[in-house]
C-alpha positions as CSV (number, residue, x, y, z in Angstrom):
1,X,17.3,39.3,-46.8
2,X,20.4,38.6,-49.0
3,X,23.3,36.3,-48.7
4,X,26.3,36.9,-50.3
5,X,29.4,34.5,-50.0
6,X,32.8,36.3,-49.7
7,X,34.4,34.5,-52.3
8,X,32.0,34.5,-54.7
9,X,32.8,35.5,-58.2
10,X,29.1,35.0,-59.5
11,X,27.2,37.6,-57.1
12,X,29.5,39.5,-55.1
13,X,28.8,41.1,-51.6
14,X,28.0,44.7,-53.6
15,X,25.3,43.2,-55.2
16,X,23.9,42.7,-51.5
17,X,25.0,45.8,-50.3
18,X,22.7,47.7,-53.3
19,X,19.4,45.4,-52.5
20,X,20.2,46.8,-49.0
21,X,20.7,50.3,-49.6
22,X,17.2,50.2,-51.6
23,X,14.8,48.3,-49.1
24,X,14.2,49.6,-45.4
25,X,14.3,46.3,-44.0
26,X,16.9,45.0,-45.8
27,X,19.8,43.1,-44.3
28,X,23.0,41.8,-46.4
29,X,24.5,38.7,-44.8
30,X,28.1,38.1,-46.6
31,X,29.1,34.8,-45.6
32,X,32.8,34.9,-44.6
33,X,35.0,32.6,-46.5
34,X,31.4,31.7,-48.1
35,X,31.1,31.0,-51.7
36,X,27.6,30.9,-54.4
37,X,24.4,29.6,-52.6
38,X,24.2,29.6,-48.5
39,X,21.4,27.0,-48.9
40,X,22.6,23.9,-50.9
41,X,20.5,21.6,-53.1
42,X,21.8,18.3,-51.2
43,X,22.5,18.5,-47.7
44,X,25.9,20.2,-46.1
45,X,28.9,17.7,-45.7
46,X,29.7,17.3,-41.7
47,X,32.3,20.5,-42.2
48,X,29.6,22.8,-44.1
49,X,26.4,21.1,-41.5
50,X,27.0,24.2,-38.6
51,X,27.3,27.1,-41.1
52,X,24.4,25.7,-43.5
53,X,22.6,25.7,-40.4
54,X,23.2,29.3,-39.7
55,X,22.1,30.2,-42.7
56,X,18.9,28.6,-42.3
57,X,18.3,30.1,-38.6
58,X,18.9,34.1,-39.9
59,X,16.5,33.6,-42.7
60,X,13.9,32.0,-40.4
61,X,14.6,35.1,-37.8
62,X,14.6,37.7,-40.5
63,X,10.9,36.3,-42.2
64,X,9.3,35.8,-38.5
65,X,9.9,39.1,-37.9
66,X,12.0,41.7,-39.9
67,X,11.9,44.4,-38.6
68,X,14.1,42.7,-35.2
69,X,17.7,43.3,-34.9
70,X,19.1,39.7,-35.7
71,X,22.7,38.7,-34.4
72,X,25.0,37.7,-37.7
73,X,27.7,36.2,-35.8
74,X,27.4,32.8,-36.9
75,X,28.2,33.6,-41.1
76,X,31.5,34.8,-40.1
77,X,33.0,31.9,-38.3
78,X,33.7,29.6,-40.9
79,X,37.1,28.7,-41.9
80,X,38.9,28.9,-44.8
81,X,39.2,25.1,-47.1
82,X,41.3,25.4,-49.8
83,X,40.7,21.9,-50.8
84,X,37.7,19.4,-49.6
């Protein structure tokens, strides 16, 4: 399983797209409007909270079992911040 944030300059979406090309249960999640790290060291702000938690919910799907077909929906709802 590999997260990629859209806007991400440090570990672009490709990146993802090659570990998932390699591994045959391998699913790339890019994060729209996401940037470096889907799982912060402190906890999400109140705006980041729902999509954190999404995050957290695929990875616990994908590693419970991976070979299911898992609904990424939820990493491409967030909306774009250009300031906090």
């Amino acid at each position: 399983l590999s997260f990629t944030g859209e806007l991400d300059v440090s570990s672009s979406g490709i990146a993802g797209y090659k570990i998932d090309m390699l591994y045959v249960n391998a699913e790339n999640v890019v994060f729209r409007n996401g940037y470096h790290g889907q799982f912060p060291t402190e906890l999400p702000n109140a705006e980041d909270y729902e999509y954190w938690l999404c995050a957290l919910q695929l990875a616990q799907q994908f590693f419970n079992n991976p070979q299911q077909k898992i609904d990424f929906g939820c990493a491409k709802t967030r909306k774009l911040r250009l300031v906090r």
